[in-house]
N, C-alpha and C positions, 0 to 999 in steps of 0.2 A: 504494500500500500504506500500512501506519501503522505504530506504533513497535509493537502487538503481535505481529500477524505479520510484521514482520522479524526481532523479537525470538526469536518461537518456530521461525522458520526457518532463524536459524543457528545456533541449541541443536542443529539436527537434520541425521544425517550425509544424511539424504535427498536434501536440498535444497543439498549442499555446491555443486555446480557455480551456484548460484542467481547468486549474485554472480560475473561475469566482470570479470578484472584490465583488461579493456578500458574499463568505465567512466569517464567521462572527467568527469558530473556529480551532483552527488545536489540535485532540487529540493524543500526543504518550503514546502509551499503553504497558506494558513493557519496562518502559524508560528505565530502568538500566542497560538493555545493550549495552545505547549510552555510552561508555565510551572509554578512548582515543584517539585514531585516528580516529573510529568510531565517537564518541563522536564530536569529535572537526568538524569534516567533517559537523553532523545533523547539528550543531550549524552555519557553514556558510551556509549549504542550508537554515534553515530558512529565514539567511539573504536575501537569493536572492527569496525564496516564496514571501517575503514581499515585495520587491522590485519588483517583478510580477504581485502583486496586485495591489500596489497602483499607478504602469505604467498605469494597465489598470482603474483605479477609476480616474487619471487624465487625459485620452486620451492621453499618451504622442505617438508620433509618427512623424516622417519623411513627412510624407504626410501633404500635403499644408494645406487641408482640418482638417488637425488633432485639437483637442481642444488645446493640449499644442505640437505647433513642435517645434523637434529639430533645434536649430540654431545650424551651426559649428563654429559659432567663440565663442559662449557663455559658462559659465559654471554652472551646477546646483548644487543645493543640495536634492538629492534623499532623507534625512532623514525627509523634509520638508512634503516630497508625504507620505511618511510612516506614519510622526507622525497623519497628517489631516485622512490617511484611518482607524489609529488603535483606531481614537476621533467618528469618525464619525459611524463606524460598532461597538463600544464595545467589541474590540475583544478581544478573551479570547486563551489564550492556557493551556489546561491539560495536564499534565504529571502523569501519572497511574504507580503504580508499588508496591510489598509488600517488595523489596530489593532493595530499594536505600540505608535504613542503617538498621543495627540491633543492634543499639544501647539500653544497658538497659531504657532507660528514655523516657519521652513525650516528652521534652523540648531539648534531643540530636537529636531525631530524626529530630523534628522540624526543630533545627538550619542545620542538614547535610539535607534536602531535600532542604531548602531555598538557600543554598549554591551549590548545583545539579542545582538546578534552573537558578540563575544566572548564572552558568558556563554555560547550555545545551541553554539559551535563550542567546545568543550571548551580550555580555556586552553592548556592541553602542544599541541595542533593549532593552536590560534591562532597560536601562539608558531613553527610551522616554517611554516605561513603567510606570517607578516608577515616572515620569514626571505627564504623565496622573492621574495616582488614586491618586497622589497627593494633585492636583489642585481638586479632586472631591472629597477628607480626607478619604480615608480608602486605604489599603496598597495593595503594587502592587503583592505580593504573600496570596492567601489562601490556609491552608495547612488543609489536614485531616487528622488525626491518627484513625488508626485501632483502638485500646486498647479505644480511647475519644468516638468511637461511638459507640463501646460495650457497654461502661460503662452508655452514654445518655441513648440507646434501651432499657436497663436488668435493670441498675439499682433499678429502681422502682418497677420493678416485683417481686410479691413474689417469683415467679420461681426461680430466679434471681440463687438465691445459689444452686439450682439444675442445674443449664448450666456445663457442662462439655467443656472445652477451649481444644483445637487439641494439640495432645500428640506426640510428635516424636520422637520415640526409634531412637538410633542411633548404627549398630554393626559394629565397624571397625575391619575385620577380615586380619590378620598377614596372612604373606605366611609362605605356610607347608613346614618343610625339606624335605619331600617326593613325594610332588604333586607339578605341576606346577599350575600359573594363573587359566589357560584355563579350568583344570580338576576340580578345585577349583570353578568357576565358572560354570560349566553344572549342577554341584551335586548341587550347591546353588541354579541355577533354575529350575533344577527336582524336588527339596523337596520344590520349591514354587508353581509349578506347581499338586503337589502332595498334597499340601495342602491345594491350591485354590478350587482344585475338591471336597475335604472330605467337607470345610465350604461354599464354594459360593462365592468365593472372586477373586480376582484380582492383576497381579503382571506386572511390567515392568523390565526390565533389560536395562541399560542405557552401552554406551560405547561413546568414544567420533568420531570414526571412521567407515565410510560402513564396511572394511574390517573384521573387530574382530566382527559385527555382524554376517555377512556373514557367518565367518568362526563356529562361536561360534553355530548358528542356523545350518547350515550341519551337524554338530557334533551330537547336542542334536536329531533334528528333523528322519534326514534322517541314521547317523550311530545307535544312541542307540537304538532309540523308532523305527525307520526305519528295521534298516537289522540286529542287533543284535535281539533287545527287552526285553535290560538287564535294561529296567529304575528301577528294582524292587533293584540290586543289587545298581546300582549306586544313589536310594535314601540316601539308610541308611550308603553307602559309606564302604561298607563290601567286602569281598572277597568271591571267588564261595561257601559258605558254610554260608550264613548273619544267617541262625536260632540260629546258636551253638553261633554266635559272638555277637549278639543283647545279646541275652541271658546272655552270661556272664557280659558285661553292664550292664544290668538289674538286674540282680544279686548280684553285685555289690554296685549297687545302694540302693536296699534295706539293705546289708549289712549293709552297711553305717549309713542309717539313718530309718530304718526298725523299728527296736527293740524302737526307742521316737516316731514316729509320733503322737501316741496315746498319749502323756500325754505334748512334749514341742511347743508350737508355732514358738519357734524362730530355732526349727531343722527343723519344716516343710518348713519355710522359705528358710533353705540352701537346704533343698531336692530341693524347685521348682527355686531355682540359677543352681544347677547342670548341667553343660553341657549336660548331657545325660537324662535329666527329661524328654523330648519329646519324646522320642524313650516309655518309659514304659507308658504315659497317650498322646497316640498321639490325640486318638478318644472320645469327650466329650460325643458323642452320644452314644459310648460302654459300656461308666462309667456311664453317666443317668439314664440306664436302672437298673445297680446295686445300684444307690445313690437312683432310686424311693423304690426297693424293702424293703433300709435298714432304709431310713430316716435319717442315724445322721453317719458324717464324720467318726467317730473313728471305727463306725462299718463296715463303708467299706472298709478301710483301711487294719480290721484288716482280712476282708473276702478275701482280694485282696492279703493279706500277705501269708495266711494260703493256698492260692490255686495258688501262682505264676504261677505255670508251665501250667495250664488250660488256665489264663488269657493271658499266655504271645504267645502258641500256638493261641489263638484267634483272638491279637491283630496282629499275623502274617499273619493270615487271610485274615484278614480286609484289611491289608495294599497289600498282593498279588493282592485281587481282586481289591482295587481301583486300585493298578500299571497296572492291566488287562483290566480295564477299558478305561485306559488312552490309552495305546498299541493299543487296539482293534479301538477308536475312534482317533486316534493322527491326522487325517486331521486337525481337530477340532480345533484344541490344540494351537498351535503356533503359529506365522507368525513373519514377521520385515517389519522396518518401517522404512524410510530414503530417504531424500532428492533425491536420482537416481531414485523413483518409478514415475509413473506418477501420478498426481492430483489425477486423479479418482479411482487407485490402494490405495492409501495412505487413501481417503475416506471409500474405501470400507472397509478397515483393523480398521478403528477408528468405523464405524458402527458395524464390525462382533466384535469387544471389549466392545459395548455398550452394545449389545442384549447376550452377553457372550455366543455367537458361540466361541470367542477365550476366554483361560484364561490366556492367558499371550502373551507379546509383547515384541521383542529384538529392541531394537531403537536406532536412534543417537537423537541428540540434537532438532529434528525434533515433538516429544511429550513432550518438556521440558515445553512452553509456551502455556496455549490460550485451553487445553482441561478440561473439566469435566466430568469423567466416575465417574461412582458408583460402589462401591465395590471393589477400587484399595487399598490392604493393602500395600502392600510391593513392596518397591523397593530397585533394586540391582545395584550398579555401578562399572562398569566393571575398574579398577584402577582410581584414583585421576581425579574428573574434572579441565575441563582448568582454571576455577571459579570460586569461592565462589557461587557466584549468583545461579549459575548453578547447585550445589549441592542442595541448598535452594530452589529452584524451581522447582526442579526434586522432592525433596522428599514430596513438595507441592502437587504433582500432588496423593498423598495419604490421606486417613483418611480424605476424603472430606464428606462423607455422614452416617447416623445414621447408615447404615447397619455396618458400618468396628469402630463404637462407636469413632470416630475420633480419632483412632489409627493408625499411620505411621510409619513401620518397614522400615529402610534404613538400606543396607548391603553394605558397602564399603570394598572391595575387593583388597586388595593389593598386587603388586610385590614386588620382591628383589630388587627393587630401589626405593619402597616407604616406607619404613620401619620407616623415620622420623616421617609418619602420627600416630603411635604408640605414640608418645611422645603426651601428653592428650595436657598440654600448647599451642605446636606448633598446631596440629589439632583443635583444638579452634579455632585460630584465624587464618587458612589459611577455613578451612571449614565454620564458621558459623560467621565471622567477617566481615560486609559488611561495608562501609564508603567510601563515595564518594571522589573523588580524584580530582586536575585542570586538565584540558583538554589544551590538547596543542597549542592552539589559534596561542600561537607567533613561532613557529614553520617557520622556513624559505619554508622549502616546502608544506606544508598545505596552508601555506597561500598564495605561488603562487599559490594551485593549485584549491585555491577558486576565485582569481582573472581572471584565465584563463578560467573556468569555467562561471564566470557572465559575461565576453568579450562575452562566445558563448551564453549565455542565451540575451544577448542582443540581438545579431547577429539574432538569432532566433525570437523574438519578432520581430522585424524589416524586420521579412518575407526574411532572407538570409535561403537557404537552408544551414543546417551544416551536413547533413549525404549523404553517396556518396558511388559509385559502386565501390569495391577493384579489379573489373574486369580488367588486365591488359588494355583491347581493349577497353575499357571507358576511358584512362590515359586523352586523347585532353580533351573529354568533362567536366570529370572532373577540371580539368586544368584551364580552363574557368571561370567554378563557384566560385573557389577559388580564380581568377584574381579579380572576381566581389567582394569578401568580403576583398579582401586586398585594394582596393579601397576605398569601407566602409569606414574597418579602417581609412586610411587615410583622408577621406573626414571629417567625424566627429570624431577626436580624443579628442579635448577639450572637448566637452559636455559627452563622453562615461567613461573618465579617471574621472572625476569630479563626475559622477550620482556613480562610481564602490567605489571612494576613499571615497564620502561622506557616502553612505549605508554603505560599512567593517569599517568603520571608522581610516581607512588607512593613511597614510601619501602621496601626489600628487605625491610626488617624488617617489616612495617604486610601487602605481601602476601603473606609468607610465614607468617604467624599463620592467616592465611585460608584458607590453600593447606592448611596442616596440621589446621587444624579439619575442614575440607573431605573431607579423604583419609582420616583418624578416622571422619568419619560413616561414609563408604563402608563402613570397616571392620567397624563396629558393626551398621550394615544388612544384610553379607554373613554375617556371624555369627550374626543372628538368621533370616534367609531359610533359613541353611541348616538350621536348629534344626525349621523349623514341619513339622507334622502336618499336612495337608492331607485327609487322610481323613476324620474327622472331620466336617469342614466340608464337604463336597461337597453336603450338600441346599440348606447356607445358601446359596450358592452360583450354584445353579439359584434357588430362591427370589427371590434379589436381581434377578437378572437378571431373571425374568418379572415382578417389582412394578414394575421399571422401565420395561419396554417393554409394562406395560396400560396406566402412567399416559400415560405418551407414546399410545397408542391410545386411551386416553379422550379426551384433546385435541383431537387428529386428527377421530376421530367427530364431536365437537359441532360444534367451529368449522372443519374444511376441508371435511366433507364434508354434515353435517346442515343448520345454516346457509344454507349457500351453496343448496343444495336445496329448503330449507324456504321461502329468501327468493325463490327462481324456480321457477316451476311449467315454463316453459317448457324446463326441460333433458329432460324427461321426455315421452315423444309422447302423452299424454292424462291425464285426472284420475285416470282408475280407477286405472291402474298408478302417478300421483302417489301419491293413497292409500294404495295397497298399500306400495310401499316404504318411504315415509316412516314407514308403523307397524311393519313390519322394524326399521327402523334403531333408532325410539326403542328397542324392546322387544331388539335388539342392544345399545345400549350400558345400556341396564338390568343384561345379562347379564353386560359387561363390567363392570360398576360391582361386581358382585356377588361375581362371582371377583378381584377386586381386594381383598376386603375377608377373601373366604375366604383368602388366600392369606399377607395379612399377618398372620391372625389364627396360623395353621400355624407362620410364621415365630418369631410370639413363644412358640408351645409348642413349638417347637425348644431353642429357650434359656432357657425357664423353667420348663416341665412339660411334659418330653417323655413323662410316667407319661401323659397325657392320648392321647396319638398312639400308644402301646399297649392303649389299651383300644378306642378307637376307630378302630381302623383299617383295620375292613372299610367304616366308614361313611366315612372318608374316601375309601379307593381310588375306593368306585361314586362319592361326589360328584364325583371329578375324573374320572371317566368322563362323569358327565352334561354338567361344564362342557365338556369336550372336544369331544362331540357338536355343543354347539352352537355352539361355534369355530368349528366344520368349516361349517355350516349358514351362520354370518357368512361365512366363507369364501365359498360357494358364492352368497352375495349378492351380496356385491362384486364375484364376475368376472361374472355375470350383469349387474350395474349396467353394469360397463366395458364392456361389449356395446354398450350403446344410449346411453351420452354421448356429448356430440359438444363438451363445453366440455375446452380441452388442460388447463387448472389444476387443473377437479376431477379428471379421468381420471390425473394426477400424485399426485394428493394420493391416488386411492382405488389405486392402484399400490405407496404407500405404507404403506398398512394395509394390506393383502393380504402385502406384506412382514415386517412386524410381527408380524402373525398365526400368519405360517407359522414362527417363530421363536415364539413363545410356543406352539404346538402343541407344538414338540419338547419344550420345555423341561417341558409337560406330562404327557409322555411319561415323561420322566425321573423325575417327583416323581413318577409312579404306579410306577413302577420301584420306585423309592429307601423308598416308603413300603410296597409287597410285599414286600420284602428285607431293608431293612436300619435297620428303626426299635427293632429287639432290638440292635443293634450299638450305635446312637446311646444307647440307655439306659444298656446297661452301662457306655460309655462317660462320659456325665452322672455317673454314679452316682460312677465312680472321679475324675472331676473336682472333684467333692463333697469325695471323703475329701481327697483332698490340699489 
C-alpha cells in the first residue's frame, strides 16, 4: 500500500478492522522518497498506525463492556499503550532503499540512514524505541550496507576478483544550435531502438510528464516509423542523401587515425573516443565474421582500410535492412507507460517488455521503482529529473542482469535552460549527491494537519461515520451525523486531547487549539446543512451529474473503445461489419459530444436566465427526447458489439459504457421530468432570489 490509502483508510470506520493488533512489522520499501512534506506526513501516520494498534491490543473503547473505557473526565497517556504493544509484539520496522545517501564511505552512509531513521520514525517513537532495545542492550537501529554484504558473500571466494561491480556510463548531452529537445530526443531513441534490435537488448526513455511522453511517442511511433518510414534517415541523423554523409564521417574518421591503428595503442584508443566511431563499426556481428577469417586485429584493420568503400556500402546495408525491419514490425516496437493507463494496461506493457515483444518503453516516473526486466541497457531522460533519487533509480532500473554485463548507459538530454547541468561540479552533486535532509515535523501546518487527522482516526475507531454523500438532497441527513460527532467531540474532549497530545508528543495546549477549531467547524457546517433548501436545486443536481458521467463517456468512447477498434480490424469477423460499426461509433460519440454541450448550455440558463427555459420549453423537452432516443440506439450498439468481441479488455471497457449510459438515460429522464413541471417553480423562485 502507500501513505494515501493508508491514510484514507483509517479516516474511515469501514476499514476499522484493517489494521490487526497482531502486526508485529511495518516495511517501507523505497523509503527515500519519504522526504519532506511527504516525509514528515509518513512520519505522523506512523504515529497514528501505532496509536491504532495499540487502541486495539488494549481494548480501548466507549463501550461499557470495553476492557479499557473511555472516561470523559479523565486523561491518558497513549504513549503508555504504545510503549506495552511495541515490548510485547517485538516490533520491528524496515526501511529499504539503495538512495537514502551516496555517500563515499560505510561509516557516512551508516550515520545519514541512522539519521533518515530517526527523522522518518517520528522522534516521540524513536525515543520509546531506543527505550526498549535499551533495556534489552543492543541498539535500536540495525543498518545494512550494500558494499559490507558484498564484501561478507565474495570475499572469501576465489571468484571473488572475477565479480565485475555494475558500471554506469553517464552521457549528459548539451542542446544543439540546430535541433530542438524533442528532435534530439526521437533520434536518441530511434538509435536505441535500432540498437536494441541488432544486440537483444532493452531501452526506456524517462520524462517526468504524461504529456512529453504522449507527445514524444506520436512523433517517433505513428509520424516517423508510422506514415513517413524515415527511421533509417533519422537514425544516423543525416539528410535525404545519409550514404554520401555517413561516408564522408567515415572517411574522415579513418583519415584521422587510419594510417597508426596498426602500430599505436593509444591512437586506437582516441579512434574508439570518437564521436563518430559507431557509425563505421556499428555491427560486431559484421566484423566477427572478418576478425574469424583474419585472426589478428592489425590484419583486419588493415583489410577494412584497404576496402572502405565495400565495407562501408555493406554496413549501409545492414543498417537499411535492420531500419526495414523495425518499419515493417513497428506494432512490436514501442508502447508508454504512465500512471492514466489502467492497472491491467500498464501490466500488460511490463509483460510485452519482459518477453521483448516491446524493445523499448517511453514512461513517467511510473517504471522508476519496484521493476526487474532483463536486458534493459540504456536509459534516456527526457530533461533534468525532479530528483537526484530519481535519476539514481531510473538508471538503476539498467545493467541488472549478465546479458547487458552490468553495463548502464544513461543519456541525459538537455534544454536551453538546462545548460548548468554541463558544469561537471554542479551535475555531480545535483545528479548523483543523495543525503538525507530534516523533515519538517514542526511545521505549523503539518502538524495541524496531523492532529486533525488522528481527531478523525479516533472518530472512526469509535464507530463515528466520517465519510458522507456530497449529494446536495443528502444536506439534512448528512447534517445529522455531523451533529452526532460534534457531540462526541464535546462529550469526550479531555481523554481525546490527552491520548492525541500524549502519542504526537505535543504540547495540551498546541492540541487542544486544534481540537477546538476542529469541533467549531463541525458546528458551523451542521448549522449551515441544516439551513439549505435543497429544492430549488434539484435540476442543478441531475445536470451535474449527467455533464459528468458524458465527459467520463466521451473518454471511454474515443480511447477504450474506438481506438482500440479503429487500431484492429481483426476484433470484428469481417470488413463490412468493421465499417458499419466503426461509423456507428464515430457518429455515436458525435451524439454524445453534442448532448454534452446541450446540457451545459441548460445548466448555465438555470443560473443565469432561466426566463430563457420558459419560453423554450417545449423545444427543449422534444430535444431531450431526441437525445434520449439515440442513447437508447448507442445502447443497443454496444450490447450488440459485446455479442461478437472476443478481446476481455474491450468487452470490460464496452460493459462500462453500457453502464454509464444506462445512468445518464435516467438522469435524462428526470431533466425531461423537471423541465415539464417545474421550470415555472424554478422562475418564480430566480425571480424572489433577485429581490432579496
Amino acid at each position: 500500500t502507500n501513505f494515501w490509502a493508508l491514510n484514507y483508510r483509517l479516516i474511515s470506520r469501514r476499514y476499522k478492522h484493517l489494521l490487526s493488533s497482531s502486526i508485529r512489522c511495518i516495511v517501507i520499501d523505497e523509503a527515500h522518497v519519504l522526504k519532506d512534506l511527504e516525509g514528515a506526513f509518513t512520519s505522523y501516520l506512523l504515529c497514528r498506525i501505532l496509536l491504532r494498534l495499540a487502541m486495539q491490543y488494549k481494548g480501548v473503547s466507549t463501550d461499557p463492556l470495553a476492557s479499557l473505557r473511555l472516561d470523559p473526565k479523565l486523561e491518558y497517556d497513549a504513549l503508555d499503550w504504545i510503549r506495552d504493544y511495541l515490548k510485547d509484539r517485538n516490533f520491528t520496522i524496515v526501511l529499504s532503499s539503495a538512495t537514502i545517501s551516496t555517500a563515499p564511505t560505510v561509516n557516512e552512509r551508516r550515520k545519514d540512514a541512522e539519521d533518515f531513521a530517526r527523522n522518518l520514525v517520528y522522534p516521540r517513537l524513536y525515543e520509546v524505541f531506543e527505550g526498549i532495545c535499551k533495556g534489552r542492550g543492543f541498539s535500536p537501529i540495525i543498518y545494512h550496507d550494500h558494499d559490507e554484504i558484498y564484501q561478507k558473500l565474495y570475499s572469501g571466494s576465489p571468484a571473488f576478483k572475477k565479480l565485475r561491480r555494475k558500471i554506469d556510463v553517464v552521457v549528459i548531452v548539451a542542446p544543439h544550435p540546430m535541433r530542438g529537445l524533442e528532435t534530439i530526443a526521437q533520434a536518441t531513441a530511434l538509435c536505441s531502438l535500432f540498437w536494441s534490435k541488432e544486440f537483444g537488448q532493452k531501452f526506456l526513455l524517462f520524462a517526468d510528464n504524461k504529456e512529453a511522453i504522449e507527445r514524444l511517442y506520436h512523433f517517433i511511433n505513428d509520424i516517423i516509423i508510422g506514415e513517413r518510414g524515415e527511421i533509417y534517415d533519422h537514425v544516423f541523423l543525416t539528410d535525404r542523401n545519409p550514404g554520401s554523409h555517413i561516408s564522408h564521417f567515415i572517411r574522415g574518421l579513418w583519415k584521422n587515425y587510419g594510417n597508426n591503428l596498426m602500430s599505436k595503442s593509444d591512437i586506437l584508443v582516441k579512434a574508439l573516443d570518437d564521436p563518430l566511431y559507431w557509425l563505421a563499426f556499428t555491427y560486431t556481428s559484421y566484423f566477427s565474421d572478418i576478425m574469424t577469417r583474419y585472426g589478428d586485429l592489425s590484419k583486419v584493420l588493415s583489410f577494412v582500410y584497404n576496402n572502405q568503400e565495400i565495407h562501408f556500402n555493406n554496413l549501409l546495408d545492414v543498417a537499411k535492412s535492420s531500419c526495414d525491419d523495425i518499419f515493417n514490425n513497428r506494432t512490436l516496437r514501442l508502447d508508454v507507460h504512465h500512471a492514466d493507463l489502467d492497472r491491467q494496461r500498464r501490466q500488460e506493457i511490463e509483460e510485452r517488455l519482459k518477453k521483448a515483444d516491446l524493445l523499448g518503453v517511453l514512461c513517467t516516473s511510473t517504471l522508476e521503482l519496484g521493476i526487474d526486466i532483463d536486458h534493459i541497457t540504456t536509459i534516456i531522460q527526457y530533461r533534468p529529473p525532479i530528483a537526484a533519487e530519481s535519476f539514481i533509480q531510473r538508471l538503476g532500473r539498467a545493467g541488472r542482469k549478465p546479458a547487458t554485463m552490468y553495463i548502464a548507459v544513461g543519456f541525459l538530454l538537455l534544454s536551453n535552460f538546462d545548460t548548468l547541468y554541463l558544469n561537471e561540479s554542479y551535475s555531480d552533486e545535483v545528479l548523483f549527491s543523495v543525503r538525507p535532509r530534516p523533515l519538517p515535523l514542526e511545521n505549523h501546518r503539518v502538524r495541524a494537519n496531523a492532529i486533525i487527522y488522528t481527531i478523525v482516526d479516533l472518530l472512526a475507531y469509535l464507530d463515528h461515520r466520517t465519510h458522507y454523500s456530497s449529494r446536495l438532497r443528502d444536506a439534512v441527513r448528512t447534517g445529522e451525523k455531523i451533529r452526532d460527532i460534534y457531540q462526541a467531540l464535546v462529550a469526550y474532549e479531555k481523554p481525546l486531547v490527552s491520548i492525541i497530545a500524549s502519542s504526537l508528543g505535543l504540547p495540551l495546549n498546541v492540541v487542544k487549539r486544534e481540537y477546538i477549531a476542529f469541533k467549531d467547524y463541525l458546528e458551523v457546517l451542521y448549522n449551515n446543512l441544516k439551513n439549505i433548501n435543497t429544492a430549488p436545486m434539484s435540476i442543478k443536481n441531475i445536470l451535474y451529474d449527467a455533464i459528468e458521467r458524458l465527459q467520463v463517456l466521451k473518454n471511454d468512447l474515443a480511447y477504450r473503445i474506438l481506438r482500440p477498434i479503429g487500431s484492429n480490424p481483426n476484433y470484428l469477423k469481417d470488413s463490412e461489419t468493421y465499417q458499419r460499426v466503426v461509423s456507428q461509433m464515430f457518429q455515436a460519440e458525435s451524439t454524445v459530444s453534442s448532448l454534452y454541450n446541450e446540457l451545459y448550455k441548460l445548466d448555465l440558463y438555470c443560473e443565469a436566465y432561466p426566463e430563457y427555459l420558459i419560453k423554450n420549453r417545449d423545444n427543449i423537452y422534444k430535444g431531450m427526447g431526441d437525445y434520449l432516443q439515440k442513447l437508447r440506439g448507442l445502447l443497443d450498439l454496444l450490447d450488440n458489439l459485446r455479442q461478437i468481441i472476443n478481446d476481455a479488455v474491450l468487452y470490460s471497457n464496452i460493459n462500462k459504457a453500457v453502464g454509464i449510459l444506462r445512468e445518464i438515460e435516467r438522469d435524462l429522464e428526470d431533466i425531461m421530468h423537471f423541465v415539464h413541471t417545474g421550470i415555472d417553480f424554478l422562475f418564480t423562485l430566480s425571480l424572489k432570489r433577485i429581490l432579496r
